[in-house]
DRENDOGU-447475 format. One record per residue (C-alpha): residue number from 1; x, y, z. Coordinates in pm, whole numbers, plus 50000, padded with zeros to 5 digits. Last residue first. Example, Ala and Ser with C-alpha at 12.3 -4.5 7.8 and 13.67 -1.06 7.14 Angstrom:
<sites>
  resi      x      y      z
     2  51367  49894  50714
     1  51230  49550  50780
</sites>
This chain:
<sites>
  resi      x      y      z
   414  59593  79222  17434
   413  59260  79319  17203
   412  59542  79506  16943
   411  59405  79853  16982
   410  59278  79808  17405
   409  59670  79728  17492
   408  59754  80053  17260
   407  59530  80240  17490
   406  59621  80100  17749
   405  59986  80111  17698
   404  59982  80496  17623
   403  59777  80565  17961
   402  60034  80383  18178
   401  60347  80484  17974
   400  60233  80847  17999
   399  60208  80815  18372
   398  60536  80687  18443
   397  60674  80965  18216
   396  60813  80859  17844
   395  61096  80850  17648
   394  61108  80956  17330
   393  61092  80663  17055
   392  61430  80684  16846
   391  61418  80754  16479
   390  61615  80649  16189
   389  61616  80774  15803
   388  61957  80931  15894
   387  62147  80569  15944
   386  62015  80500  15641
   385  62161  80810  15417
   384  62510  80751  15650
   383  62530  80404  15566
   382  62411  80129  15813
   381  62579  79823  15900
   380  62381  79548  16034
   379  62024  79626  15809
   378  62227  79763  15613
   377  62408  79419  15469
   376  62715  79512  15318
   375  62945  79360  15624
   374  62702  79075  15679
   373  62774  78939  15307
   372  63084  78994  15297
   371  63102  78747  15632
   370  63411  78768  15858
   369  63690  78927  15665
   368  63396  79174  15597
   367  63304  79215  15949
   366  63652  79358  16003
   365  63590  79642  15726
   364  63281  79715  15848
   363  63364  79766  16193
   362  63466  80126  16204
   361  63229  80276  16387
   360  63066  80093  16643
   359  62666  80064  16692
   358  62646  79737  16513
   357  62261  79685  16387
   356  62165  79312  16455
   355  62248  79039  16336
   354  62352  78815  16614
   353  62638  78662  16506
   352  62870  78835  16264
   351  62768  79112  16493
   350  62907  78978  16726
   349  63293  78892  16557
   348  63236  79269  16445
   347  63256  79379  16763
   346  63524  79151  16882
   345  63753  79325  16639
   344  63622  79649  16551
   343  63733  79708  16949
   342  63374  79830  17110
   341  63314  79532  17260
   340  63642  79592  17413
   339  63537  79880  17600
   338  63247  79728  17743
   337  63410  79435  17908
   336  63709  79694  18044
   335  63331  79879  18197
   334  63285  79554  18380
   333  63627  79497  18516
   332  63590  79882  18672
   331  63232  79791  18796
   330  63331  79456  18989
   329  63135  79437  19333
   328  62806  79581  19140
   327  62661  79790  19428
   326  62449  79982  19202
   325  62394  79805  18835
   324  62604  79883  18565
   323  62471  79931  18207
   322  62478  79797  17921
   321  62202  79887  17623
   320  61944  79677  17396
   319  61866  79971  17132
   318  61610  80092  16982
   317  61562  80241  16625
   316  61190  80312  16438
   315  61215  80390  16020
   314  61204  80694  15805
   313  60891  80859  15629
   312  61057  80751  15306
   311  60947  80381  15396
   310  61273  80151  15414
   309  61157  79848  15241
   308  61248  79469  15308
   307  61307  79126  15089
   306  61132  78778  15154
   305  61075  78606  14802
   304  61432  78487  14753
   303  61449  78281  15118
   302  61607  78167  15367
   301  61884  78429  15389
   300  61608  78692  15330
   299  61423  78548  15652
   298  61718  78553  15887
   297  61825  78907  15764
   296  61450  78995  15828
   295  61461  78846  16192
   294  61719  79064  16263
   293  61557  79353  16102
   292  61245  79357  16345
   291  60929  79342  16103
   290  60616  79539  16032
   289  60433  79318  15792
   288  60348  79249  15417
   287  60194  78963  15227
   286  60115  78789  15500
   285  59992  78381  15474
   284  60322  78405  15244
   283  60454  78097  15404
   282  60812  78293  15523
   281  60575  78575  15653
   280  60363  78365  15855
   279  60719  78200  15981
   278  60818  78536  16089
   277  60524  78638  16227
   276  60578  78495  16505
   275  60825  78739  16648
   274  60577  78907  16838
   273  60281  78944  16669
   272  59957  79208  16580
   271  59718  79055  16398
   270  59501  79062  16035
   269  59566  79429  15979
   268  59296  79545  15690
   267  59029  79348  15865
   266  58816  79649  15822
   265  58818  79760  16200
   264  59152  79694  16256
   263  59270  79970  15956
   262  58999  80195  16100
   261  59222  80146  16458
   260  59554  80160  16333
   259  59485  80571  16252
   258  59312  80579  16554
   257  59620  80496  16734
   256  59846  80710  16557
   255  59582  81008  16585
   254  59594  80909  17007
   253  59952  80913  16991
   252  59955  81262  16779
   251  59686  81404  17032
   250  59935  81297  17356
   249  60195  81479  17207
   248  60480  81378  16960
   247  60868  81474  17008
   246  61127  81180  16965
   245  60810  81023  16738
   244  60869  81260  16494
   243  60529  81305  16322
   242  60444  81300  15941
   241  60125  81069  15977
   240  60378  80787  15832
   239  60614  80888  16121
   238  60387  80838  16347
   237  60273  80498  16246
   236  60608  80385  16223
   235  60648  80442  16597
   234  60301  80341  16698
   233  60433  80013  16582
   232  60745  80025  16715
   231  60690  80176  17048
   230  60323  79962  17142
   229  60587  79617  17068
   228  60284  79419  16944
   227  60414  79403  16598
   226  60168  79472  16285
   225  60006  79226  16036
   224  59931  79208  15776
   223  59733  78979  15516
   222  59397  79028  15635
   221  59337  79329  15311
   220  59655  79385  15084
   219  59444  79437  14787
   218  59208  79677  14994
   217  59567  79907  15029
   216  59496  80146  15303
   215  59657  79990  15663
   214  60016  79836  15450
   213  60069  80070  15155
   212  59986  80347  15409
   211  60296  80224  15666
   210  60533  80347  15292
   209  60661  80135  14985
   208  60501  79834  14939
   207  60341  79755  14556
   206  60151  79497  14451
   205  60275  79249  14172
   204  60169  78967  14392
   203  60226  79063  14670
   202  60231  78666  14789
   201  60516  78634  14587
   200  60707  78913  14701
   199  60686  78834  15025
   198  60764  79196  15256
   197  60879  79348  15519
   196  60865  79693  15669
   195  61115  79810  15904
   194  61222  79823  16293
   193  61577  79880  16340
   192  61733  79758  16653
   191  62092  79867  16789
   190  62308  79653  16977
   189  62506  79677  17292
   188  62449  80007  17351
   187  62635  80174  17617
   186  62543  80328  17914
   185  62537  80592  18241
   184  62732  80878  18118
   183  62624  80793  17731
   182  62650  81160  17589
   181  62267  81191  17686
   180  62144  80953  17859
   179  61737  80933  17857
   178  61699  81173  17540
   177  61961  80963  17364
   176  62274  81106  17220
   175  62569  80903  17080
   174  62327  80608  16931
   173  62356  80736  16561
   172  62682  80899  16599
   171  62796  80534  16623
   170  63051  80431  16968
   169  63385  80426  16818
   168  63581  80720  17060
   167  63392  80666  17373
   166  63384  80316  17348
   165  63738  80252  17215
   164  63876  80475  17524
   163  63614  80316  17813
   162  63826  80306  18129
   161  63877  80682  18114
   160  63511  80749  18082
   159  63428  80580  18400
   158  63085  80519  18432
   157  62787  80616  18622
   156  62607  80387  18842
   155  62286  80248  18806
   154  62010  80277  19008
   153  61937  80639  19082
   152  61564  80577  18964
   151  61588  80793  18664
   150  61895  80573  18517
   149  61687  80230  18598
   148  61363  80382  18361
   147  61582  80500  18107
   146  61780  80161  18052
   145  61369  80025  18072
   144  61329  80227  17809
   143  61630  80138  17581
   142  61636  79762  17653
   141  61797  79554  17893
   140  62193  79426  17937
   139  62334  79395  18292
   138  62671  79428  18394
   137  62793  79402  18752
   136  62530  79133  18897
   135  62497  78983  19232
   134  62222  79242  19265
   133  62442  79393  19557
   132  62197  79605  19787
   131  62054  79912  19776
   130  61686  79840  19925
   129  61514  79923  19603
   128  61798  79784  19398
   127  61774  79479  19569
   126  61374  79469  19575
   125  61372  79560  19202
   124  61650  79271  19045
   123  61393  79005  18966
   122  61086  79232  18868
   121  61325  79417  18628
   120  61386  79110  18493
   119  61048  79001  18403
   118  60991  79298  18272
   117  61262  79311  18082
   116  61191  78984  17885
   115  61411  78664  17893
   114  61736  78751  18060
   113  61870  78539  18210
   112  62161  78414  17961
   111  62419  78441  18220
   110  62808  78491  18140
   109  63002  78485  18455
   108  63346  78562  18311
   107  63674  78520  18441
   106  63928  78884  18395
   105  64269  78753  18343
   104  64295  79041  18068
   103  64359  78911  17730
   102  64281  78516  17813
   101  63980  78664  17947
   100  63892  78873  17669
    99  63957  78624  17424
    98  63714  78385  17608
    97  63463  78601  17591
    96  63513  78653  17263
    95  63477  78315  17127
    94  63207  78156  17337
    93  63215  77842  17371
    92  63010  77521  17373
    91  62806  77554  17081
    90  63074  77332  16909
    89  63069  77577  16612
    88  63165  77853  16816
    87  62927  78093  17000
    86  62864  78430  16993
    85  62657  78640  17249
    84  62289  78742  17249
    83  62131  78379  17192
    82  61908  78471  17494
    81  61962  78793  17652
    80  62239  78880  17908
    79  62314  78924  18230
    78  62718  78978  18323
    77  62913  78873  18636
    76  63273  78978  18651
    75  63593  78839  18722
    74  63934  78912  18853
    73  63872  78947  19228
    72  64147  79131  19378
    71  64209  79458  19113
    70  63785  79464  19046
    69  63732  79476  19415
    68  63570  79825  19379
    67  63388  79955  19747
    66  63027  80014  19655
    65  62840  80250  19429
    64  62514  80419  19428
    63  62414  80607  19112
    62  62293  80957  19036
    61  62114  80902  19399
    60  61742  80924  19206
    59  61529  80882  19520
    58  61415  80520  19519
    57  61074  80393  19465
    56  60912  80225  19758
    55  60824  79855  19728
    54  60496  79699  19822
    53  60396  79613  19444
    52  60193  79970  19434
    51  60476  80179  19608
    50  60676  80046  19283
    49  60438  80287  19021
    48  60640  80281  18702
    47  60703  79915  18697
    46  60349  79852  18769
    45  60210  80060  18484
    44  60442  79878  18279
    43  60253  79536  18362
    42  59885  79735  18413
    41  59918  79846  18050
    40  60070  79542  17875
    39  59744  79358  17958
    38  59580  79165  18249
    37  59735  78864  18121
    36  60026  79022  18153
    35  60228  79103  17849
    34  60602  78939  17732
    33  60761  79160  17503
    32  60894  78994  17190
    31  61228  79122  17111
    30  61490  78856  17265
    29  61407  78567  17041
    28  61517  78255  17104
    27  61775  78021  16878
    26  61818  77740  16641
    25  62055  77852  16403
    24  61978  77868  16045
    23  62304  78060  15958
    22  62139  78391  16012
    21  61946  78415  16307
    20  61562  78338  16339
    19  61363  78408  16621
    18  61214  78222  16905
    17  60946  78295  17190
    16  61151  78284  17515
    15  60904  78320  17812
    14  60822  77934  17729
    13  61108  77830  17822
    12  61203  77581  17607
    11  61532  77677  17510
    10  61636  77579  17879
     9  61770  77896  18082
     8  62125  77916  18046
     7  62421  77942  18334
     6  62722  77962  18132
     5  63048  78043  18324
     4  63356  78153  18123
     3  63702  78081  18117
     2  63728  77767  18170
     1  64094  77697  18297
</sites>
């Protein structure tokens, strides 16, 4: 019996811009935000006003559900990202799915639909809107879109005593976001550190250290770039300016921005990317850039020259999160899927995979018998002294995300 159900987009989609993953693998990135052509702004915007695309927002109902069939049906239907899951050599199965289902009798729907959360949002809104079934009981998106859906009332909140490993393994790191605090409503399914990178070779003897290496160095000038994730970059550049970006105001955005803005004007930052510039990076066209560890674990792999700094100032953290939709026919089969990505097990089989920050206690040691390599890597499992240098971006108000996306949209000409 198959025990899980892939229903993938085709790798060339062009809303799936690639990134690297260790091994060489072929595969599509997850982080680079797709943008209107109108602008970030207006797209976000959008998602915060819903009256404005003909659909009302909900009143926050802390979470509709509907009538459990999780002891009838045995399955469950989970949305994922893009080269989010792992896969055996073959590339035709997945290895921990299919332990879970040959653990539990619990069938799979595994869907890589998820191509950009915007996107996705617009896909699910009129059934949430409306309360009905999304077809979906597990959904994976990103930490302020997780915060977005938990405002609305659309999501439901979980069950702590179907989640033991979870509550009990999850990272002190991701234990306490401002938009769920203590994790009623979600679990991360991977964490993702934003950093500096660098090519030694094209450095050429210069030094990288902090964000004011990168926008006031004249030796570095047109050879960085910056990421076109507004909550990343602004991110960093808070904390270079000495400001925690889980508490700025509007005048410590607007210094960020400014700050970017004299380092535009003199050609100091050559572009903001997506993940593009990886292979930029990999050529030594930059010399330095803000990067997305998973692509930097990729890179380093690859290559001698590419290595990465963690600026004293401390360095940005999101997280890609599950959560369970309102309606879902199968939420106590989807939170068992949740727990036991939080066995050291399975979760160190994915992290083995994707690359990305683990956000379960406890793992190293089973990553190790895995990949040494992966298991002392800090960019996938942080120590205590790294895991302390990290800072989330707060969340924001409808408004706030309007006016901060502008202005950031207006910064890197998008």
């Amino acid at each position: 019996m198959e025990q899980y159900e892939p229903d993938r987009p085709s790798p060339a989609s062009p809303a799936a811009p690639r990134r690297g993953l260790r091994g060489g693998r072929a595969s599509l990135s997850r982080r680079s935000l797709l943008r209107a052509s109108t602008g970030g702004a207006l797209a976000l915007g959008g998602l915060g006003t819903l009256s404005a695309c003909g659909i009302p927002a909900a009143k926050n109902t802390a979470g509709v559900s509907s009538e459990d069939h999780s002891a009838d049906e045995k399955r469950v239907s989970f949305s994922n990202w893009t080269e989010y899951m792992d896969v055996d050599d073959s590339g035709k199965r997945r290895p921990t799915l299919d332990a879970f289902a040959g653990r539990t009798g619990i069938k799979v729907k595994y869907t890589e639909d998820i191509n950009d959360n915007v996107e996705f949002f617009g896909k699910l809104k009129p059934q949430l809107a409306a309360g009905q079934d999304t077809g979906r009981d597990l959904i994976c998106v990103t930490d302020w879109l997780a915060a977005r859906l938990i405002r609305f009332g659309w999501v439901q909140k979980l069950d702590p005593s179907n989640l033991p490993h979870a509550y009990a393994n999850l990272s002190q790191q991701f234990r306490t976001p401002d938009w769920d605090p203590g994790r009623a409503y979600s679990y991360p399914w991977t964490g993702i550190p934003t950093v500096i990178a660098y090519n030694k070779k094209a450095l050429d003897g210069v030094e990288v250290k902090s964000l004011s290496d990168l926008l006031d160095n004249p030796k570095l000038k047109g050879r960085v770039a910056f990421l076109s994730e507004m909550r990343d970059s602004v991110g960093l550049t808070l904390l270079d300016l000495g400001k925690d970006p889980g508490k700025f105001t509007d005048d410590d955005f607007d210094a960020a921005i400014a700050r970017m803005q004299k380092a535009v004007d003199r050609g100091q930052i050559r572009r903001f990317t997506g993940n593009d510039y990886t292979s930029d990076l990999a050529k030594g066209d930059l010399a330095a850039c803000v990067a997305w560890a998973g692509d930097v674990v990729q890179l380093k792999a690859d290559s001698p020259d590419i290595d990465f700094v963690i600026p004293d100032s401390g360095y940005m953290i999101s997280s890609d999160n599950l959560l369970v939709p309102n309606k879902a026919r199968h939420k106590t089969n989807a939170e068992r899927l949740i727990d036991y990505y939080y066995e050291p097990g399975p979760a160190a089989q994915l992290a083995a995979y994707i690359n990305y920050v683990c956000p379960v206690d406890g793992v190293k040691a089973e990553l190790a018998k895995i990949d040494e390599g992966a298991a002392s890597n800090p960019l996938i499992i942080p120590d205590a002294e790294m895991a302390a240098k990290s800072h989330a971006f707060r969340s924001l108000s409808a408004k706030e995300e309007a006016a901060y996306e502008e202005k950031f949209a207006k910064l890197t000409g998008a």
